[in-house]
MARFI-962480 format. One record per residue (C-alpha): residue in three letters; y, x, z. Coordinates in steps of 0.001 Angstrom, whole numbers, padded with zeros to 6 digits, always signed. Each point is the difference from the previous one (the first is absolute). Layout:
ALAYXZ...
This chain:
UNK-001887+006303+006516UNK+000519+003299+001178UNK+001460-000428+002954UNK-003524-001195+001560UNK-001930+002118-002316UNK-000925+003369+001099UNK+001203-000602+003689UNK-002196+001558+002914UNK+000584-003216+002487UNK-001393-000801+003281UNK-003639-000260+000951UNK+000231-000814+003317UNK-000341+003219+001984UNK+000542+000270+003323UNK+001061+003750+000148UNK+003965-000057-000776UNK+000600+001955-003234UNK+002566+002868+000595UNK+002286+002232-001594UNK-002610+002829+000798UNK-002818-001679-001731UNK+001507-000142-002881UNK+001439+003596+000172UNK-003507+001202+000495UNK-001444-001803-002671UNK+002467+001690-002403UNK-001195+003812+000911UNK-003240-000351+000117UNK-002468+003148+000160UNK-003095+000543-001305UNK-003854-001029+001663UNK-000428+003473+001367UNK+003350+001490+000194UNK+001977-000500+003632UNK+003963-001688-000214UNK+002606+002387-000505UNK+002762-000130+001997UNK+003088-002559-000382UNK+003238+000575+001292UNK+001751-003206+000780UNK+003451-000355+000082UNK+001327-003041+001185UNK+003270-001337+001092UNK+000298-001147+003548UNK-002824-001525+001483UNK-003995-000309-001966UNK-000034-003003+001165UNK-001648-002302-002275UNK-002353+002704-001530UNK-003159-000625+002416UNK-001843+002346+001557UNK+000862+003404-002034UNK-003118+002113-000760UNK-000282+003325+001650UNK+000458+002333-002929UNK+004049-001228-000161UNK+002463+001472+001418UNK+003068-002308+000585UNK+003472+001912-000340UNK+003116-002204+000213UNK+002578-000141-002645UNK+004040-000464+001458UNK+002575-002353-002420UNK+000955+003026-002473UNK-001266+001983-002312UNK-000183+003296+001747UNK-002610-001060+002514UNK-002538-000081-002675UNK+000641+003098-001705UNK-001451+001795+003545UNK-002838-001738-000565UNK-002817+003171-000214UNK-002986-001247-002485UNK-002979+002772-000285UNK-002332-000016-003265UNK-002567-002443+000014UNK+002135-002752+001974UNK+000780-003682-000830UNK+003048-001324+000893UNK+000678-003524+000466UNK+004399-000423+000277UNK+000878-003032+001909UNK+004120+000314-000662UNK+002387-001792+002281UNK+001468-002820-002722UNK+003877+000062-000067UNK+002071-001673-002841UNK+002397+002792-001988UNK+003161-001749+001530UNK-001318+001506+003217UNK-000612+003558-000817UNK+002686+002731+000379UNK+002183+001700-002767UNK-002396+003399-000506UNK-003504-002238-000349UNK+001791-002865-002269UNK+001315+003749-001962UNK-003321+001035-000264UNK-001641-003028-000518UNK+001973-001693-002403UNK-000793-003936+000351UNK-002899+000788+002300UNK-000707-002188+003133UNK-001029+002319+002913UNK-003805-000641-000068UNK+000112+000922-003887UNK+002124+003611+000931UNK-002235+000760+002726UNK-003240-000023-002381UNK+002088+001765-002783UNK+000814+002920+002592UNK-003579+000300+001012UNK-002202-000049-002884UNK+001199+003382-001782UNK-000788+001417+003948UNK-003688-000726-000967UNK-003240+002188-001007UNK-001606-001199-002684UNK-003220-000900+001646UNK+001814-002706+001760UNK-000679-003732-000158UNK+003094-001725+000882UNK+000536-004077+000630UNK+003027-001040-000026UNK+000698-003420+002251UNK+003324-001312-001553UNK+001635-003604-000822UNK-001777-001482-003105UNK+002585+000002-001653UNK-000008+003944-000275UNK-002539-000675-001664UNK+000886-002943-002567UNK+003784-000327+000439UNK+001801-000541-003625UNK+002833+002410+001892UNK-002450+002687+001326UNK-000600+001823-003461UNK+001751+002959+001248UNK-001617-000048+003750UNK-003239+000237-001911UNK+000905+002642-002761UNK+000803+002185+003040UNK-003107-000664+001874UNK-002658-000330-002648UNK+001667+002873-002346UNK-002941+002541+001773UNK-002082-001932+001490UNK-002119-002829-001524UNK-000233-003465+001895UNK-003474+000014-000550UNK-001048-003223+002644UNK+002558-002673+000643UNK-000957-003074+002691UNK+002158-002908+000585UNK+000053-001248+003911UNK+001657-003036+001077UNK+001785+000742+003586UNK-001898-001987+002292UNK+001468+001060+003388UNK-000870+003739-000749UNK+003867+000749+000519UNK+000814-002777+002611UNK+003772+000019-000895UNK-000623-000376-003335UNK-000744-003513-001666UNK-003622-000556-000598UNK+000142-000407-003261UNK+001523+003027-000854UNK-001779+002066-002430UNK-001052+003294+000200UNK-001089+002515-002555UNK-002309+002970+001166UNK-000011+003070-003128UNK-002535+002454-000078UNK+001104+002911-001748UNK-001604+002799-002001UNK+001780+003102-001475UNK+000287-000424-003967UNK-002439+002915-000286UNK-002507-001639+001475UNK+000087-003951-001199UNK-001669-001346-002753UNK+003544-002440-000422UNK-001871-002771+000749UNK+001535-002544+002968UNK-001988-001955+001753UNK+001853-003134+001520UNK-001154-002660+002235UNK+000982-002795+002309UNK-000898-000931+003335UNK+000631-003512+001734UNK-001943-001778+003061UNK-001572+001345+003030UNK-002674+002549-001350UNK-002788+001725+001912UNK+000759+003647-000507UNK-003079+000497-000826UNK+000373-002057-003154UNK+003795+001679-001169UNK-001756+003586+000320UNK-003294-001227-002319UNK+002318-001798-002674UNK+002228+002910+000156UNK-002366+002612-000244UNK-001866-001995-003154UNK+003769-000032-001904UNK+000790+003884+000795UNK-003534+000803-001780UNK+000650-002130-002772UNK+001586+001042-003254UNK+000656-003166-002033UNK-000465-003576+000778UNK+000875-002199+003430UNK-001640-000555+003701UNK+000329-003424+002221UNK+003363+001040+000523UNK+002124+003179-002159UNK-001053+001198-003686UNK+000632+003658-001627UNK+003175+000346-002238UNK-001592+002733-002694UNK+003403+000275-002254UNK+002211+002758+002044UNK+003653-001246+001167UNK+003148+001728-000009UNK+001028+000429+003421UNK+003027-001898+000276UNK-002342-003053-001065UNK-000427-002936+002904UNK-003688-000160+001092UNK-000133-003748+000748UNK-003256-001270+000471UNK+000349-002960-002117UNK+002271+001477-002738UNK-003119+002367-001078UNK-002911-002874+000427UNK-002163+000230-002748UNK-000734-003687-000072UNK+003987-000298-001183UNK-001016+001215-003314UNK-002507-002813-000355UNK+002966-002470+000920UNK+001870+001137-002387UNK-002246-000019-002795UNK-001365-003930+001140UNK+003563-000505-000399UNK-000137+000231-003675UNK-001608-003334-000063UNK+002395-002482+000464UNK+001555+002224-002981UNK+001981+003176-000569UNK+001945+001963+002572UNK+003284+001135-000380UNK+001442+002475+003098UNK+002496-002360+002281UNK+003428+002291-001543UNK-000836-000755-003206UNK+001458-003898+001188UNK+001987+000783+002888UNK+002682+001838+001542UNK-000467+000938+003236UNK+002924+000142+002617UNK-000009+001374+003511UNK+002697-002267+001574UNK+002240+002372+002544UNK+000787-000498+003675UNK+002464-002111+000954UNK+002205+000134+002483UNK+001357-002593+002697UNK+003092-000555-002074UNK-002188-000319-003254UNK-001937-002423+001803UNK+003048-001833+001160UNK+001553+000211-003768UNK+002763+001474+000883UNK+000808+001688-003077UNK+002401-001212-002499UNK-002372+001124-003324UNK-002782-001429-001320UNK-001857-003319+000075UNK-000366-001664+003667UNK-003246-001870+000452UNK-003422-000592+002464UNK-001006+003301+000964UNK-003801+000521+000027UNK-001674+002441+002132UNK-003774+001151-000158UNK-000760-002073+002761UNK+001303-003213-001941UNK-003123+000426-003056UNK-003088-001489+001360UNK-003737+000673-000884UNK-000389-003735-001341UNK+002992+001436-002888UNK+003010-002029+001743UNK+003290+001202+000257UNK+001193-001115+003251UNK+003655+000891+000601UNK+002203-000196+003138UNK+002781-001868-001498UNK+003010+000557+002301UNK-001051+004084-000734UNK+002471+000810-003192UNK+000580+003301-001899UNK+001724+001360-002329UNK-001573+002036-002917UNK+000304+000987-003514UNK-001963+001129-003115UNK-003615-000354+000697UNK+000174-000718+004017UNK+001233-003664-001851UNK-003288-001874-000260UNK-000796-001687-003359UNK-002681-002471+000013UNK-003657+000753-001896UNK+000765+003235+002265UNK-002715+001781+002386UNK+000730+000241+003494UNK-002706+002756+001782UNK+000533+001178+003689UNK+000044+003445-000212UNK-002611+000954+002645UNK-003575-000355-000142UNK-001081-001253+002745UNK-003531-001553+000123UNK-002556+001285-002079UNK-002205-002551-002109UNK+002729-002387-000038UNK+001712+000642-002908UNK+003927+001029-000533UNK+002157-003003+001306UNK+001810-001045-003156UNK+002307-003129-001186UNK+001320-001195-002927UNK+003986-000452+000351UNK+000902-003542-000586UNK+002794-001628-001583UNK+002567-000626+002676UNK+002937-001568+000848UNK+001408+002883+002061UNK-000521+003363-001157UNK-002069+002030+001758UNK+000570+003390+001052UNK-002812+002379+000073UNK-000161+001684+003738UNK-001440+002743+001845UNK-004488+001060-000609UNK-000125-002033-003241UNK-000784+001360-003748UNK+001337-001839-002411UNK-002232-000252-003926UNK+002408-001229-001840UNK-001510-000786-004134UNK+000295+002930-002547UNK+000239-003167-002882UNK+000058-003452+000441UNK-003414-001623+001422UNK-000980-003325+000315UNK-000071-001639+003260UNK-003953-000433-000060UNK-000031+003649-000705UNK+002016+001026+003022UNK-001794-002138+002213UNK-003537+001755-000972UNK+001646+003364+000901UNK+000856-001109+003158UNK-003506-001979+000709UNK-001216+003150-001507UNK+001877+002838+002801UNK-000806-002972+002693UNK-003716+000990-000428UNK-002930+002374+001222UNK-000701+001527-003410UNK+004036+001098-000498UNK-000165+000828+003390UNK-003037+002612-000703UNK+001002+001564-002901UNK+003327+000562+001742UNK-001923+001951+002714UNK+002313-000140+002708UNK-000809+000421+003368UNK+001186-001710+002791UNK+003782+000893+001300UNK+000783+001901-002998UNK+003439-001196-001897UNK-000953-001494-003881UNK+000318+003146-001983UNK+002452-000937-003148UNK-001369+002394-002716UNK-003924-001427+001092UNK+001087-003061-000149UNK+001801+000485-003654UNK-003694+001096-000836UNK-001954-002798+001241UNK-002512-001687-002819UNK+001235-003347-000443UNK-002351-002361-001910UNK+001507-002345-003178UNK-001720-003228+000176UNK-001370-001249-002752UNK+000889-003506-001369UNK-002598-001696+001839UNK+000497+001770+003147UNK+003853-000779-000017UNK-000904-003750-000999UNK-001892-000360+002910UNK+002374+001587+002494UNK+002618-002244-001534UNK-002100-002774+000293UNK-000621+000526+003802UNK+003807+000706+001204UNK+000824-003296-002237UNK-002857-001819+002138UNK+001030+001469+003681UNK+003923-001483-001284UNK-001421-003239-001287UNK-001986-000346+003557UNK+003562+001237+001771UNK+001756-002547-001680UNK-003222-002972+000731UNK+000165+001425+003483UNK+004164-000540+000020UNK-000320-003655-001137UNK-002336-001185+002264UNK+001399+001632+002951UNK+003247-001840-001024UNK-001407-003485-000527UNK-001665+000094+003613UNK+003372+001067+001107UNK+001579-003144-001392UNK-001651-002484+002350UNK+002429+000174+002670UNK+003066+000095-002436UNK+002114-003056+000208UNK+000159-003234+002137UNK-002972-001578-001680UNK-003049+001493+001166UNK-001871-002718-001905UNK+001656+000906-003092UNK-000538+004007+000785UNK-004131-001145+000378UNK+000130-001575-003381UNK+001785+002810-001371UNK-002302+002821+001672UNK-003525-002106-001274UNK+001062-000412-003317UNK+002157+003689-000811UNK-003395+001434+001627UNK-002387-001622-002616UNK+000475+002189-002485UNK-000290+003089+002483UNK-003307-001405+001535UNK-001055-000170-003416UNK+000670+003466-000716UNK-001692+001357+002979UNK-003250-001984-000518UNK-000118+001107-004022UNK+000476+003719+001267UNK-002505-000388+003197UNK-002842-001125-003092UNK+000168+003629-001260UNK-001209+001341+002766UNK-003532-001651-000557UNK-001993+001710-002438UNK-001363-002465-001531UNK+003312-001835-001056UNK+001002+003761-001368UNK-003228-000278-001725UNK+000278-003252-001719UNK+003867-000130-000515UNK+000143+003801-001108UNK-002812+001563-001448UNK-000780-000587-004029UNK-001205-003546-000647UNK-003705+000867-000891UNK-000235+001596+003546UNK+002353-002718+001512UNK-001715-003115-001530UNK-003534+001839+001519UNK+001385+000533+003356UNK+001269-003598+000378UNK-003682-000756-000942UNK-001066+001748+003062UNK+002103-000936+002684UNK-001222-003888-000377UNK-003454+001681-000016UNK-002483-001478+002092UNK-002594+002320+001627UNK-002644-001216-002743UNK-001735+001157-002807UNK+002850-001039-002101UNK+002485+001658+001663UNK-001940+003586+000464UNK-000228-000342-003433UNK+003864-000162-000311UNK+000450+002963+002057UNK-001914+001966-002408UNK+001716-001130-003280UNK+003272+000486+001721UNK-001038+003857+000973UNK-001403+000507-003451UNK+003221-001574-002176UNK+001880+002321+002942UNK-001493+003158-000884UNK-000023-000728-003672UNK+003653-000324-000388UNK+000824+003389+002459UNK-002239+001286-002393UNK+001574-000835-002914UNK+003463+001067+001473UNK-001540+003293+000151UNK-000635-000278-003624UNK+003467-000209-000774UNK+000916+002506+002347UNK-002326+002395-002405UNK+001214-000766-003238UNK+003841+000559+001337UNK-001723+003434+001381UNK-001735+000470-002846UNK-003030+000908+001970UNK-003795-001578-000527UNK-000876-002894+001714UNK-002621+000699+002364UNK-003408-001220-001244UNK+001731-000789-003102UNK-003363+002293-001853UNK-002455-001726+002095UNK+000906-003196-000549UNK+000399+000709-004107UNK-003542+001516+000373UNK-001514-003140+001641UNK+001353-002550-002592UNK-001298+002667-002916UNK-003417+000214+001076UNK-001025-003380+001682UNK+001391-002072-002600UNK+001371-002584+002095UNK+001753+000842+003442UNK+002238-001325+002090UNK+003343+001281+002444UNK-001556-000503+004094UNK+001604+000037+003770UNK-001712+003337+000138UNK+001815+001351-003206UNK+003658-000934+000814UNK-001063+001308+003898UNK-001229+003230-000998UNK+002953+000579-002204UNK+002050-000582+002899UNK-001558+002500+001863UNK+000052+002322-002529UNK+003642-000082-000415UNK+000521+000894+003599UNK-002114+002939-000567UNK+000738+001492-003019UNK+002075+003105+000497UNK+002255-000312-003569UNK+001204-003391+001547UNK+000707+001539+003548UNK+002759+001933-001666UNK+001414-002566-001969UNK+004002-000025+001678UNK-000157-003367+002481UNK+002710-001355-002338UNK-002726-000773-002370UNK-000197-003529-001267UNK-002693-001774+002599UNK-000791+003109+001876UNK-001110-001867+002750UNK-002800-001038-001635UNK-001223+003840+000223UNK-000085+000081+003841UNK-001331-003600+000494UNK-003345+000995+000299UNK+000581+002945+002168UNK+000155-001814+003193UNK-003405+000008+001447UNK-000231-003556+000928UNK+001112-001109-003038UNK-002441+001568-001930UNK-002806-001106+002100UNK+001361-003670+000055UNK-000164+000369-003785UNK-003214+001371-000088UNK-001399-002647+002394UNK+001279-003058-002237UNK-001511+001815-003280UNK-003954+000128+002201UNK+000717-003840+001221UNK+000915-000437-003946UNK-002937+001790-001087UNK-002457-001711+002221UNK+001599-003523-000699UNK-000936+000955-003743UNK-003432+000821+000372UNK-000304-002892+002508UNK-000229+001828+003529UNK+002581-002622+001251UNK+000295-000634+003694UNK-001460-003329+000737UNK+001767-003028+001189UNK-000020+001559+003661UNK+000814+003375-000856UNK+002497-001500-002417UNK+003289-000412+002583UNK-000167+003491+001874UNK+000039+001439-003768UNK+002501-002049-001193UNK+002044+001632+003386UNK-001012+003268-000800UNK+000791-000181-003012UNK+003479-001781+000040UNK+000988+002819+002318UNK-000796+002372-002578UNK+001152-001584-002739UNK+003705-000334+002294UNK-000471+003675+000280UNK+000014+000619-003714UNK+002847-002145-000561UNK+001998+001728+002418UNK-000474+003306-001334UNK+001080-001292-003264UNK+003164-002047+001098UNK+002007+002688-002455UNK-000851-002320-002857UNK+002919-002422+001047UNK+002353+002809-001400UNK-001381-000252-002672UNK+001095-002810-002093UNK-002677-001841-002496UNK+001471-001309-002836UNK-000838-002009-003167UNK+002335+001026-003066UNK+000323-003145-001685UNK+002698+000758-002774UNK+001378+003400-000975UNK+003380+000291-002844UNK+000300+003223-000507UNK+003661+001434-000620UNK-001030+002915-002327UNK+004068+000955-000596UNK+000836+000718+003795UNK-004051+000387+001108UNK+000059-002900+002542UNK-002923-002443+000233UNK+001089-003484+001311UNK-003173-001222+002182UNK-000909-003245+001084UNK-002874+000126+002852UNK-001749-001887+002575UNK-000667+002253+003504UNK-003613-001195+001089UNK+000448+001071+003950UNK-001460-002939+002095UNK-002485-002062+000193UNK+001989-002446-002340UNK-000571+000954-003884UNK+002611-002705-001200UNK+003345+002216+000454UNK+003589-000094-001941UNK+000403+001686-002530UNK+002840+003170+000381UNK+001649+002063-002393UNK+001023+003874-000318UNK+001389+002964-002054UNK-002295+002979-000187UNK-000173+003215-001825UNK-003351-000331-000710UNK-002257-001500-002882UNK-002354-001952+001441UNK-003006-002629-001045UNK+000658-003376+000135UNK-002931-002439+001325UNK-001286+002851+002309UNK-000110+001205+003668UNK+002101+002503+001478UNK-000072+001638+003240UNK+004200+001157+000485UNK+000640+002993+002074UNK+002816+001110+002940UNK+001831+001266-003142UNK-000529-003540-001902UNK-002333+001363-002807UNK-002695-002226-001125UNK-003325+001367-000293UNK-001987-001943-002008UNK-003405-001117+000752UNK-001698-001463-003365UNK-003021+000404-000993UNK-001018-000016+003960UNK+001730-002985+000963UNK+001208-002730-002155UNK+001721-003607+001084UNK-000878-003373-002491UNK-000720-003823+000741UNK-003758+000061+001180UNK-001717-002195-002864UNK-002462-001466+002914UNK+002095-001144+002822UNK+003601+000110-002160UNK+002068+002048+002529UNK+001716+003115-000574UNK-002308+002390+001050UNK-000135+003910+000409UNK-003251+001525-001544UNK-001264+003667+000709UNK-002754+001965-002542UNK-003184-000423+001645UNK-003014+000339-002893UNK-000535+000960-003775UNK-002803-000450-001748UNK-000427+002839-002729UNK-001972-002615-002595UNK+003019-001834+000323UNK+002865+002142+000359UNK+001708-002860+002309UNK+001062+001162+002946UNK-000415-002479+002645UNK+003346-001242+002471UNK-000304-001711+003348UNK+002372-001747+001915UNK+000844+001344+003387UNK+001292-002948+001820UNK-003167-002032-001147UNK-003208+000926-002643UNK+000589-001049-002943UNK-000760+002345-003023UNK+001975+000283-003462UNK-000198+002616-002656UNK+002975+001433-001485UNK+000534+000731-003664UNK+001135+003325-000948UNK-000518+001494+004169UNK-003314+002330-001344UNK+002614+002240-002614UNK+002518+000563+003541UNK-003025+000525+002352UNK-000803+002815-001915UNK+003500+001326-000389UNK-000083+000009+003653UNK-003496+001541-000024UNK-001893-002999+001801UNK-001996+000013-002609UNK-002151+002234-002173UNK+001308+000707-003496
């Protein structure tokens, strides 16, 4: 996220960076021209600058205005203006006249700058919030009307000012006259303990460029107004790739176009009290009371009284109003429903819906402002209060079904777990209540069963391999089961491999129907046709369905396929480099077993290891398949009047093929008798003529058969069975194969 990115930080130097070193790096002269002179002037003591180089002059600046306008500035001088900082409040009736809403800092630069020639360099060391302040618009219209903030660094505090807190942060501005700017800004943050010598090389390389970034600041080319803030992380350019990856979990819609935002006023003691006779009296909840985990945390013996929208409602938003940490996203909660109203306090904005939403869809929001990526494209920095019309603007994303399933799915299983967690605490409670601690043992053993049972059932999922053969499609499941009762033997190598190939043949085929809902060509879809045509008979290998795989991660068309795309995952599974070299490593120990370059019988158990652990690798990488359900259609009635199908289907995930039969109500027509692969939406993609299910006329068990051969004299295509090797021919599969372009015409 931004807030790391683009950040010069510490390399352990041992000179102490100062104020000065970073001053100098922002005038910098040329190789063979000498410094020109700089007129400092500083408030009170330059302590904290370092050791000042010898072409400054120090002149102090009193607590007014008029002290500066002495200030005598010849042609061909930089000035750097150190103000003395002073809140409005403090200033007297003539400055707070001239200055309308200026603190004293801000007046003092506004008196000097029209003072200046215009061959001065000026840097300006203010509050950063001159600088970025939603309610400093009109500071900077006055300051940057004529002159052009041309280089803009960020400094945390660090002790430079020792009565101010060290994580204050400062802004130094250089400034250019208009004439003589190209109205591009430079900005740039600093953090750490830097070796001068670094700050004035990273500086130097940003002032010389014209587009692009350094280690630590990048060039704004579009010009700014001058009233606009300069915030370092408002004008990042790596917010407008956030926003557009933001687009995939589907469209964005700005955050006012669902909520109204409320700034909630400040109360007084006798608000707090609820004193008043008017309005509703409730909980009153203060900033302080929303935590980062999205609690609402109330003091309950603090009441209020309020009206209109200071009354919370629950499914509202609950934001403190200052930023304070940057990276950690906006602290929001979702109101709840209450028995006590509550009463919305002092540093809290309050998004309250536009139209009704449901409660899964308020909860994303929240989640959603709770993160980095909200957090970035809201491009605060760090003290600054949460600007209301920014925040109206901020993209929020619209899940997608699937996305909103699954975030339903996961606050339903942290409440389920709540409520497991609840019951047992409660039972173990029990064992002390009553007179009969016997009785209370009995009770506590046997009320616990069903909890111990629970735990252990969960605690399985956590071992791959009972995800693997409880969860994954049966062909793959039934494999897998094969292999973990493998001995290290020639047998059981040879189990690995089948499992790896029947592995990589269904992914494959998953990508298959991920290009006919795309409507894209199948990779090696021509090369494969071409083989059958020309050799006469041919056959599907581990090599094929691996190389397809690899091809889908690299095609380009399928890289920009939106990630809501049915089995998408099945385009980046071969992108991770160990996973394709696992692959490829199981199709060489396939090949060789083939063409009989087995390991002998005491090679045989370090391949079988080595190849296990690839194999585990694979299946890892392709754990997605368990969302996927796989399901036999057995019966279809199609309701032709109100275009409902009534299915009956069997879900083959497991390693058990004998499954009830369930029932549904789809808008689709679908096949009956034939594999589907069903989507986070619930469509069914079907998989005929590449897969198809029947009783195995060999062994007599329902089996699942993939096309493996044809034979051209023939015109059979050949099927094989994945969870064993038998081989049937299907009647009527050659006329689909070539609708699907498997085979040549």
């Amino acid at each position: 996220m931004i807030q790391n990115a683009g950040v010069l930080r510490s390399d352990r130097a041992v000179e102490q960076l100062t104020l000065a070193d970073i001053v100098e790096a922002m005038l910098p002269v040329g190789p063979d021209a000498s410094p020109r002179p700089v007129v400092m002037a500083v408030a009170g003591s330059a302590a904290g600058w370092g050791t000042l180089p010898q072409h400054w002059r120090v002149e102090r600046v009193a607590d007014d205005v008029s002290s500066v306008q002495r200030l005598l500035v010849p042609e061909g001088t930089d000035v750097v203006l150190c103000p003395p900082w002073l809140h409005e409040r403090h200033l007297d009736a003539e400055t707070r006249t001239r200055f309308p809403r200026f603190d004293l800092h801000e007046a003092v630069a506004a008196a000097l700058l029209p003072r200046l020639p215009t061959s001065t360099r000026v840097v300006l060391v203010l509050p950063a919030n001159t600088a970025h302040g939603a309610f400093r618009g009109h500071v900077r219209q006055q300051l940057f009307a004529d002159w052009h903030p041309d280089l803009v660094v960020y400094v945390t505090n660090r002790g430079i000012f020792p009565d101010i807190h060290s994580t204050f942060q400062l802004t130094l501005i250089r400034l250019l006259p208009r004439g003589q700017a190209n109205n591009r800004s430079r900005i740039a943050a600093i953090t750490g303990d830097l070796a001068p010598a670094t700050v004035r090389k990273e500086l130097a390389r940003l002032v010389r460029l014209e587009r692009g970034r350094t280690r630590f600041g990048y060039v704004l080319e579009r010009p700014l107004p001058p009233a606009a803030s300069l915030g370092f992380r408002e004008h990042h350019p790596e917010r407008a790739r956030y926003r557009d990856e933001l687009t995939r979990l589907g469209p964005t819609v700005p955050l006012g176009k669902l909520f109204n935002v409320f700034k909630t006023h400040y109360r007084t003691r006798a608000d707090r009290r609820g004193d008043q006779d008017e309005g509703h009296r409730g909980v009153l909840v203060d900033g302080r009371h929303v935590t980062r985990d999205g609690d609402i945390v109330p003091d309950p013996s603090r009441v209020a009284t309020g009206s209109g929208h200071d009354v919370l409602q629950p499914g509202d938003i609950l934001l403190r109003a200052i930023y304070a940490d940057i990276g950690k996203g906006l602290v929001a909660a979702v109101v709840p429903d209450t028995e006590r109203p509550l009463i919305a306090g002092n540093n809290l904005l309050v998004l309250r819906p536009r139209e009704p939403l449901s409660e899964e869809e308020v909860a994303f929001v929240a989640a959603y402002l709770r993160s980095q990526r909200a957090d970035t494209l809201l491009g605060l920095d760090a003290g600054q209060l949460i600007s209301v019309p920014r925040l109206l603007e901020l993209p929020v994303p619209r899940p997608d079904a699937a996305t909103q399933q699954a975030l339903t799915d996961l606050r339903n299983a942290a409440a389920l777990f709540q409520r497991w967690r609840d019951e047992a605490l409660t039972i173990a409670e029990q064992l002390f209540e009553g007179d009969d601690l016997d009785a209370g043992r009995a009770h506590v053993i046997s009320m616990g069963q069903r909890v111990r049972q629970r735990a252990l059932a969960a605690s399985t999922l956590d071992d791959l391999g009972t995800r693997l053969r409880t969860r994954m499609p049966y062909p793959i499941a039934a494999r897998w089961r094969r292999v973990q009762v493998a001995t290290p033997n020639r047998d059981g190598y040879e189990q690995i491999l089948e499992c790896a190939e029947v592995l990589l043949c269904f992914c494959a085929i998953a990508g298959w129907a991920l290009a006919r809902h795309a409507d894209i060509e199948f990779p090696r879809l021509a090369e494969i046709r071409h083989r059958f045509a020309t050799k006469g008979q041919a056959g599907m290998t581990f090599g094929d369905w691996l190389a397809i795989l690899i091809e889908l991660a690299e095609r380009r068309d399928l890289r920009r396929l939106p990630r809501t795309t049915p089995f998408y995952e099945v385009v980046e599974f071969m992108r991770d480099k160990d996973i394709k070299n696992a692959g490829r490593a199981l199709a060489q120990h396939r090949n060789n077993d083939r063409h009989l370059r087995r390991p002998d019988a005491l090679e045989t158990p370090e391949a079988f290891t080595v190849a296990k652990a690839d194999l585990e690798l694979l299946l890892q990488g392709a754990e997605w398949l368990s969302e996927y359900p796989f399901r036999i259609i057995t019966k279809t009635r199609r309701d032709s009047l109100n275009k409902i199908t009534e299915i009956a289907y069997q879900e083959l995930m497991g390693d058990h093929v004998i499954v009830p039969t369930a029932t549904q109500r789809v808008a689709e027509q679908l096949d009956a008798d034939r594999l589907h692969l069903v989507d986070r939406l619930g469509r069914h993609h079907l998989l005929w003529p590449l897969l198809h299910a029947e009783t195995c006329p060999t062994c007599h068990n329902f089996t699942i058969f993939v096309f493996d051969r044809w034979n051209s004299a023939s015109d059979d295509p050949e099927y094989r069975a994945l969870d064993h090797g038998h081989a049937i021919t299907v009647p009527g599969s050659a006329a689909a194969l070539r609708t699907v372009g498997f085979l040549p015409p």
